[in-house]
C-alpha positions in Angstrom: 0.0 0.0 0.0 1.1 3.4 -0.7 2.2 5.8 1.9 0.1 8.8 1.8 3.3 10.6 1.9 4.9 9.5 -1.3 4.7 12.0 -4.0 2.3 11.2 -7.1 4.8 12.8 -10.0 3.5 13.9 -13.3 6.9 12.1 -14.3 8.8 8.9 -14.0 10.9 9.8 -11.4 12.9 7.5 -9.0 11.1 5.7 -6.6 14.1 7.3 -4.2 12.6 10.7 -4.6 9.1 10.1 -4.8 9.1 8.5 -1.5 11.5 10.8 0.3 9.6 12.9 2.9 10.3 14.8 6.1 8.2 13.5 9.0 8.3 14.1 12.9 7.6 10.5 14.0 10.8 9.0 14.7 11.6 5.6 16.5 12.9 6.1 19.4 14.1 2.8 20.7 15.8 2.3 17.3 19.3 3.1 16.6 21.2 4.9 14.0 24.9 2.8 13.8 28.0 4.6 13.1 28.3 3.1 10.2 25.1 4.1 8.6 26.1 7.6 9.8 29.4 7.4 7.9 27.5 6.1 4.7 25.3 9.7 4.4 28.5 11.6 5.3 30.3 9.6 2.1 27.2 10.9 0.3 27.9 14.2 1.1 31.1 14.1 0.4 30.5 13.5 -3.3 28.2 16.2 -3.7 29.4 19.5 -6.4 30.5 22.2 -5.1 31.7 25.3 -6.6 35.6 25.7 -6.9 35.4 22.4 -5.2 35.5 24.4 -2.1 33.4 21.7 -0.1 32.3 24.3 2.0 30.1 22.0 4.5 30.8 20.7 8.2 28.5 18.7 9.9 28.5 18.1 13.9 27.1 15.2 14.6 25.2 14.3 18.4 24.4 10.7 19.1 22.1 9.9 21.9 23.8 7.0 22.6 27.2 7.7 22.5 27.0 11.3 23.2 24.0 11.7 25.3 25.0 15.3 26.3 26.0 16.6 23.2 22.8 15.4 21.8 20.9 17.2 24.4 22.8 20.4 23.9 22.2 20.6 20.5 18.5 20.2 21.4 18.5 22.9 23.8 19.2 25.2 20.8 15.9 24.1 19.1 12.7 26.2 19.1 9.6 25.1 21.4 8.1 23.7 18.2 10.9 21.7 17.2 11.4 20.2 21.0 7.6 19.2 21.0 8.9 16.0 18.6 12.5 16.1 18.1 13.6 14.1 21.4 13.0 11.1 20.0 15.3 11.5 17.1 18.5 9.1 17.9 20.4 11.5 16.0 21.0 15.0 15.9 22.8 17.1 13.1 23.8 20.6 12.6 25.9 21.6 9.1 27.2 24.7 9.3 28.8 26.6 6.2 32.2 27.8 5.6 31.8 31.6 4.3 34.7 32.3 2.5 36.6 30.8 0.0 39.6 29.1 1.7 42.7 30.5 -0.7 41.3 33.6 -1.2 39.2 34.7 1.9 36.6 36.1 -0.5 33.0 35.7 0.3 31.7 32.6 -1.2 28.6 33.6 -2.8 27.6 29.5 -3.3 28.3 28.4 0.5 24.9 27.7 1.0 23.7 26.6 -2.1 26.6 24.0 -2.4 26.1 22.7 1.9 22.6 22.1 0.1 23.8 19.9 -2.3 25.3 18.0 -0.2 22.3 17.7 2.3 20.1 16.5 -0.1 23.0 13.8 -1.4 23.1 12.8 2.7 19.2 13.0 2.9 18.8 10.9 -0.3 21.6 8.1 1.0 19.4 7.9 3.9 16.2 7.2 2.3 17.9 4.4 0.4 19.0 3.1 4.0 15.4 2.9 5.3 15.9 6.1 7.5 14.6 9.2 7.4 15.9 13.4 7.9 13.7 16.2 9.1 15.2 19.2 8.2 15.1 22.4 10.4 15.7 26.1 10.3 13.8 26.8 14.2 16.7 26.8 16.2 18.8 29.5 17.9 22.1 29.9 15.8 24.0 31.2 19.0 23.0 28.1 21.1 24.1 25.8 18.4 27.3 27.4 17.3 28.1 27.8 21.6 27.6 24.3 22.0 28.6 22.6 18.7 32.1 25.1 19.3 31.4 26.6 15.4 34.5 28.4 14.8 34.5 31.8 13.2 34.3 32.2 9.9 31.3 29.3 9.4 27.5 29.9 10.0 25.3 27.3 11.4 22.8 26.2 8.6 20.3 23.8 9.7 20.2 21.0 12.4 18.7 17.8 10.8 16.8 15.1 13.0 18.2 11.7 12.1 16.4 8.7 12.6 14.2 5.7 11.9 10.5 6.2 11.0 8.4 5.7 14.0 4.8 5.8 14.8 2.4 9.2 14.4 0.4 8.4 17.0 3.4 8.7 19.6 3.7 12.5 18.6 2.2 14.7 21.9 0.6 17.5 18.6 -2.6 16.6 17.0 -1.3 18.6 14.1 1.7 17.0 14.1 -0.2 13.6 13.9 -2.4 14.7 11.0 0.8 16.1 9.1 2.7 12.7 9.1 -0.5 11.3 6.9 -1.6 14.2 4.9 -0.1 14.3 0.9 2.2 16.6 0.0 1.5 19.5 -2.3 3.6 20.6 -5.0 3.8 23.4 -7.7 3.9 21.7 -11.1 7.0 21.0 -12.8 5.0 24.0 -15.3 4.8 26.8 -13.0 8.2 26.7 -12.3 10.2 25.8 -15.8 10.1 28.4 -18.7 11.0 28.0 -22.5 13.8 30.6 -23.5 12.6 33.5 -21.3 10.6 33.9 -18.4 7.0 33.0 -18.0 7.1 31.6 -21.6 5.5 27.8 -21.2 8.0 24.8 -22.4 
């Protein structure tokens, strides 16, 4: 049966993709290994990146083998983030390297290439039966005070690592209801234009 989750494309797209999604519920009693860890950081290794620069760093907290670390990092989330994030096994922040290492001039892609390789690592999950939530909510001076982010790179996002668990064990009605209610989408259409903006293709 079909997850209500799972994205009906107007295209063949990998399975991969169309099944990736972002939820709350996360098993609790379920660990990540340190090898499955390693395998989304190979991932990311791999993705492009302009100049090569590479310009992503990834602090990891494992509830496990770093119960306090993991708990600090939480401690920088929002109140709407802490409702469900607890039970994620695994806690991630990438931060972002500003400036281009030989040169010390701004690099403009820093973000956009730490993205690429989040959604290489979020994509190696999927494939591993485990799932990311991604999220901006958190306090940037927290994190960077307890993750010890050097200067010169910006905290990003903190990801929520884990395997799917249950809706029903989320505290949030809404939460609940969002783990089993279909994605929307623009179409491919609204957002892909022939030769010049707004033109159809």
């Amino acid at each position: 049966m079909t997850h209500p989750k799972h994205a009906a494309a107007d295209h063949e797209v990998l399975d991969l993709i169309r099944e990736r999604w972002s939820p709350r519920a996360f098993d609790a009693a379920r660990p990540v290994s340190m090898d499955d860890l390693w395998r989304l950081f190979e991932a990311a290794r791999w993705a492009p990146s302009s100049r090569n620069e590479q310009p992503w760093r990834f602090v990891v907290t494992h509830r496990q083998q770093s119960p306090e670390a993991h708990q600090a990092l939480y401690s920088a989330l929002g109140a709407s983030n802490q409702a469900w994030a607890g039970t994620a096994p695994v806690l991630i922040l990438a931060a972002v390297q500003l400036n281009v290492e030989q040169t010390g001039e701004a690099n403009r892609l820093a973000y956009y290439d730490t993205g690429q390789a989040v959604a290489f690592l979020t994509l190696q999950a999927q494939s591993q039966g485990l799932a990311i939530r991604q999220m901006e909510g958190f306090s940037h001076t927290i994190a960077r005070g307890v993750c010890q982010v050097p200067d010169g790179f910006e905290p990003a996002v903190v990801m929520a690592v884990g395997y799917p668990g249950l809706p029903e064990a989320l505290a949030s009605e809404k939460h609940r209801a969002a783990e089993v209610t279909p994605r929307r989408r623009r179409r491919a259409a609204d957002f892909v234009f022939n030769g010049a903006w707004g033109k159809t293709l």
